[in-house]
C-alpha positions in Angstrom: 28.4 1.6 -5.8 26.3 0.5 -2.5 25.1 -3.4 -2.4 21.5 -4.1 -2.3 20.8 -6.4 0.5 17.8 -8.5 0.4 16.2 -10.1 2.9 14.0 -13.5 3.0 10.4 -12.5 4.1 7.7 -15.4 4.4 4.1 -15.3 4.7 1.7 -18.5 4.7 -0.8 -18.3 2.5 -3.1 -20.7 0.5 -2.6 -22.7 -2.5 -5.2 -20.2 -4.4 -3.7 -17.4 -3.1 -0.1 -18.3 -4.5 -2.1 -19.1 -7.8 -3.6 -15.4 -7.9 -0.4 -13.8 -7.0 1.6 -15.5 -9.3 -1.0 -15.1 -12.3 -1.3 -11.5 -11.8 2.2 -10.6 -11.1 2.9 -12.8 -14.4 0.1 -10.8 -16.6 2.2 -7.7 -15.5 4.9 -9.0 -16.5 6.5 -8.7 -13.1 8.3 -11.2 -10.5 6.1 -12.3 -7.5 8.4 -10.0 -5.6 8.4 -7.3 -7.1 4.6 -7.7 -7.2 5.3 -7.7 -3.5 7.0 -5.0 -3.5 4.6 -2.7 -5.9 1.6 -4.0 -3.8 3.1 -2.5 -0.6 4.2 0.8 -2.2 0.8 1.4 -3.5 -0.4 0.6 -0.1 1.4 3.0 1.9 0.3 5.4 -0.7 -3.3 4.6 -0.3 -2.6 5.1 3.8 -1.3 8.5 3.3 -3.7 9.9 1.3 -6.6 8.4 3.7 -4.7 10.2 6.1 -4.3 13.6 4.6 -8.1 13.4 3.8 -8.9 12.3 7.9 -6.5 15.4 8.2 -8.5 18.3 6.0 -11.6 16.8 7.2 -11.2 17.9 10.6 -9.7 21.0 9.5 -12.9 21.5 8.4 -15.0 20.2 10.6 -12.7 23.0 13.1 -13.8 25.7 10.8 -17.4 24.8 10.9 -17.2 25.1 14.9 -15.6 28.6 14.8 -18.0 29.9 12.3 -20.7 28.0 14.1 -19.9 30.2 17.5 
């Protein structure tokens, strides 16, 4: 079975913000890192579907052109 390797990552941040993380990662019932963690994921998601949607919007803004001419 493979190892996981982890790897230290550090970020300065303020007292409150610590304070926020902590309590929210805490009222999930999560670590702070895997708080860290989800937060990215659901990140990248949010990215990708922003992109799809820049995608299909100039698909259609194409379409409009041809139909326009």
């Amino acid at each position: 079975m493979p190892i996981d390797r982890t790897y230290l990552l550090q970020v300065r941040i303020t007292e409150e913000e610590k304070r926020r993380i902590k309590t929210l990662a805490a009222s999930q019932g999560m670590t702070v890192q895997k708080a860290v963690v989800e937060a990215f994921a659901a990140w990248a998601k949010e990215l990708k579907a922003g992109a799809k949607q820049s995608r299909e919007s100039k698909r259609a803004g194409k379409k409009k052109s041809a139909a326009a001419e």
